[in-house]
C-alpha positions in Angstrom: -6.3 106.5 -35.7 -3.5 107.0 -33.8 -5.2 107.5 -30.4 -7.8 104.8 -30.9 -4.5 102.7 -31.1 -2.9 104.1 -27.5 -6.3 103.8 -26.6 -6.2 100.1 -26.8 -2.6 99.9 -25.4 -3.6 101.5 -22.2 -7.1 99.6 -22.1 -5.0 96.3 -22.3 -1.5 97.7 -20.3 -3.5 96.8 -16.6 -4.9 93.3 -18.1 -0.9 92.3 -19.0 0.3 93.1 -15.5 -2.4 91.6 -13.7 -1.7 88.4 -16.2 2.0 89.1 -15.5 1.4 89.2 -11.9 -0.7 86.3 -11.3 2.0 83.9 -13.0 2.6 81.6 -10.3 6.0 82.4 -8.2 8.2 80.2 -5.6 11.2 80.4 -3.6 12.8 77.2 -3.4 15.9 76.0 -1.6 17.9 73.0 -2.8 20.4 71.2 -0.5 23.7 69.4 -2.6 25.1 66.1 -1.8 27.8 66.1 -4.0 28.4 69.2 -6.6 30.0 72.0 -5.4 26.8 74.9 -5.9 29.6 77.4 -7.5 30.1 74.3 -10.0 27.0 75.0 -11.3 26.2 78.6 -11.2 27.1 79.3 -14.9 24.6 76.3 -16.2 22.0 78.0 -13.8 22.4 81.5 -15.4 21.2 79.6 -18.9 17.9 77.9 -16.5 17.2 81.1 -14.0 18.6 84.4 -12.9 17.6 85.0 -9.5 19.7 82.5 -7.4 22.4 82.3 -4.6 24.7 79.9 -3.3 26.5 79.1 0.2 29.5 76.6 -0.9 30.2 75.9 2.4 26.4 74.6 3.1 26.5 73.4 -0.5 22.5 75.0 -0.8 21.4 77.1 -3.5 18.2 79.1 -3.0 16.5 79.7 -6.8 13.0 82.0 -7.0 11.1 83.0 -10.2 8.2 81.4 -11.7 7.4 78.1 -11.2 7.9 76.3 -14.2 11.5 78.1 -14.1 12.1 77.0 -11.0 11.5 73.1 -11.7 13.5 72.8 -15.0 16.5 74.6 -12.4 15.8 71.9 -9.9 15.8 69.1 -12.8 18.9 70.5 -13.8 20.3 70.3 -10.6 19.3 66.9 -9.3 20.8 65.8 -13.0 24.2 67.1 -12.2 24.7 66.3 -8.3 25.2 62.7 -8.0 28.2 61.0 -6.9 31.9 61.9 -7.8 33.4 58.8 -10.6 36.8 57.9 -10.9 38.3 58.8 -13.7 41.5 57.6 -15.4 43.7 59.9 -17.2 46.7 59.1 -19.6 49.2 61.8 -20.8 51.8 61.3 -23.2 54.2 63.0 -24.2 55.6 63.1 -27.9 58.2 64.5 -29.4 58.6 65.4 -32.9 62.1 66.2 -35.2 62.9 67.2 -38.5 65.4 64.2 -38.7 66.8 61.2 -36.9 65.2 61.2 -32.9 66.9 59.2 -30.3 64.9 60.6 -27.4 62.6 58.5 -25.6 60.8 55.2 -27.3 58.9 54.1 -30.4 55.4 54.8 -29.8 53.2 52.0 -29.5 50.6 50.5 -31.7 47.8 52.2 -29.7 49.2 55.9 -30.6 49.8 55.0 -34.7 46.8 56.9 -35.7 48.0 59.9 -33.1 51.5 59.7 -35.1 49.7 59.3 -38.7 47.5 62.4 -37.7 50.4 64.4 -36.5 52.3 63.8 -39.8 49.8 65.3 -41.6 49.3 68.3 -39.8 53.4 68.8 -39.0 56.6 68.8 -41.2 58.5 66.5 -38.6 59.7 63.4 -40.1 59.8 61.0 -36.7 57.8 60.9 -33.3 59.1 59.3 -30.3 57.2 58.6 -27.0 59.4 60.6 -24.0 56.6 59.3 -20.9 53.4 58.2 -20.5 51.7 59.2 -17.0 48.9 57.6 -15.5 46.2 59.4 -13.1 43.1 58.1 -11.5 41.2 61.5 -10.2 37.2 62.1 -9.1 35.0 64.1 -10.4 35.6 67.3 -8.9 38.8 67.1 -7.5 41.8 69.0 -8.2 45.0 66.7 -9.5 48.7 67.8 -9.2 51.9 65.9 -9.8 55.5 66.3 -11.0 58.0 63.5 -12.2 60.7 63.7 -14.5 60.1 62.5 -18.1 63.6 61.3 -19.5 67.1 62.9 -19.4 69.3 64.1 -22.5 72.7 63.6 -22.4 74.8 66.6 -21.1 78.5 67.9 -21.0 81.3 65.8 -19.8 79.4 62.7 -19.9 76.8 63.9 -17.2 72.9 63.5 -18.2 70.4 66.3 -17.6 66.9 65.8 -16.1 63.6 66.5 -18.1 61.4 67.9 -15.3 57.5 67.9 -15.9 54.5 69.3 -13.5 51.0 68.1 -14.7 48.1 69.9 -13.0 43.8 70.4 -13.8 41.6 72.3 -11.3 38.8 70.1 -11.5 37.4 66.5 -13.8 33.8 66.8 -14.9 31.3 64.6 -16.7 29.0 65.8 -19.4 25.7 65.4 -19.3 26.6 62.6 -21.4 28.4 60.9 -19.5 31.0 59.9 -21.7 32.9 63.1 -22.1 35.4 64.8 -19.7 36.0 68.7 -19.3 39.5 69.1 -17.9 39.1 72.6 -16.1 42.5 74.6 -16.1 45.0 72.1 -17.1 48.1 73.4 -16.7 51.7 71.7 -18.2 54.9 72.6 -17.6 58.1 71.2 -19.2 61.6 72.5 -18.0 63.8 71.1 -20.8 67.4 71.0 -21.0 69.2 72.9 -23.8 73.1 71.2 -23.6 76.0 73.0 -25.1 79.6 71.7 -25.1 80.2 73.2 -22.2 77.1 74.2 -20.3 73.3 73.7 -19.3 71.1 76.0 -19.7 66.8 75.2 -19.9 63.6 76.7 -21.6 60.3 76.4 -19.9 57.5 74.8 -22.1 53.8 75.8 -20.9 50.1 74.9 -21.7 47.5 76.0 -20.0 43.7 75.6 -21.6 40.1 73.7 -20.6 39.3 70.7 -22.7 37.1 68.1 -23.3 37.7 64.9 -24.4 35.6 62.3 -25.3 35.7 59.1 -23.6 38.4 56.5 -25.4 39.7 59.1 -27.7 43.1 60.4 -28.3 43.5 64.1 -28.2 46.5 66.1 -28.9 46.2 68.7 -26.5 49.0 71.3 -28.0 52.3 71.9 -29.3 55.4 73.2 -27.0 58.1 74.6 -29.2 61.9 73.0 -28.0 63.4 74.5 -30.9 63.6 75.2 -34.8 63.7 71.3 -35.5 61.9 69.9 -32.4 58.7 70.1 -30.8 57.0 68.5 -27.5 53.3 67.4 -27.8 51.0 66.3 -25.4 48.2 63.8 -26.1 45.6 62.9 -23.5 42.9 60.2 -23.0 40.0 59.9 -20.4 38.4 56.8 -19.2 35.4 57.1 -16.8 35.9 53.7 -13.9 32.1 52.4 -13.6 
């Protein structure tokens, strides 16, 4: 029985490869207008495997079997159209286990943030230190430092809260309502007053995110100290 079986195989073994073989191929070279072609080469892995890419002819070259080859290019055409604004708002929050003179009452707009941070955190009150607002594009890379209030320091002198905001790139979802922030990176060099002296603790974040269109999203938590905390809460807008 068990040869008639291998038997079979090896009657049907040249039948499969010539079926294998005759699946139709191409080789197909697609030209960018806008997308960047390493943008896209981890979506392509999911579509094809045999591809390359010239960044700085913004081509990529994709061969397999047709079909394959078509639902790459669909994929492609969907994703390079042209860069759209996009407004960003940060704020930044900061939460104490009692009274908190820093910074301002938030606003109506950021209630339900405050209602939603209360009942994930102990801290008692939430004040707003800064709110900064960015317009970027799809795809490019945004940077910026201001300061985002002062605490009062020795001998009557008032110390500087220095803040750096930074993403690699803004991109749209297929979607097109929600925004992947590609290495955001925040830094916070906050002042830690004694009597007598300054010194400061760096506060970091650094994490991809996406974030729906119109919502509020608190990003993270930077620890200032046993009874304070900084958080950051971001919205995206996309300008039509």
């Amino acid at each position: 029985m068990k040869r008639i079986v291998l038997a079979l195989l090896l009657l049907s073994a040249p039948q499969w490869a010539q079926e294998k073989q005759d699946k139709p191929t191409e080789r197909v070279l697609v030209t960018l207008k806008y997308t960047s072609p390493s943008a896209l080469q981890n979506l392509l892995r999911v579509y094809i495997s045999n591809f390359s890419f010239n960044d700085e002819m913004k081509v990529i070259t994709l061969s397999g079997p047709s079909d394959v080859v078509d639902a790459a290019v669909a994929m492609i055409k969907q994703l390079d159209v042209a860069p759209k604004d996009i407004d960003l708002t940060v704020y930044y929050m900061v939460g104490s286990e009692g009274e908190n003179t820093i910074g301002t009452q938030p606003p109506k707009e950021l209630e339900p943030v405050v209602a939603q941070l209360k009942n994930a955190f102990t801290f008692k009150t939430y004040r707003l230190l800064d709110v900064l607002a960015l317009r970027t594009r799809t795809g490019d890379r945004v940077e910026t430092g201001s300061i985002l209030g002062s605490l009062p320091g020795p001998s009557n002198s008032t110390e500087a809260i220095h803040g750096s905001f930074h993403i690699r790139s803004a991109t749209l979802a297929p979607d097109g309502s929600t925004v992947r922030l590609d290495d955001m990176r925040n830094s916070v060099r906050w002042p830690v007053v004694s009597a007598m002296s300054v010194s400061y603790t760096e506060l970091s974040l650094n994490t991809d995110i996406d974030i729906k269109e119109g919502q509020k999203v608190v990003v993270g938590r930077l620890g200032i100290s046993h009874d304070q905390a900084l958080f950051l809460v971001l919205t995206a807008k996309v300008v039509n």
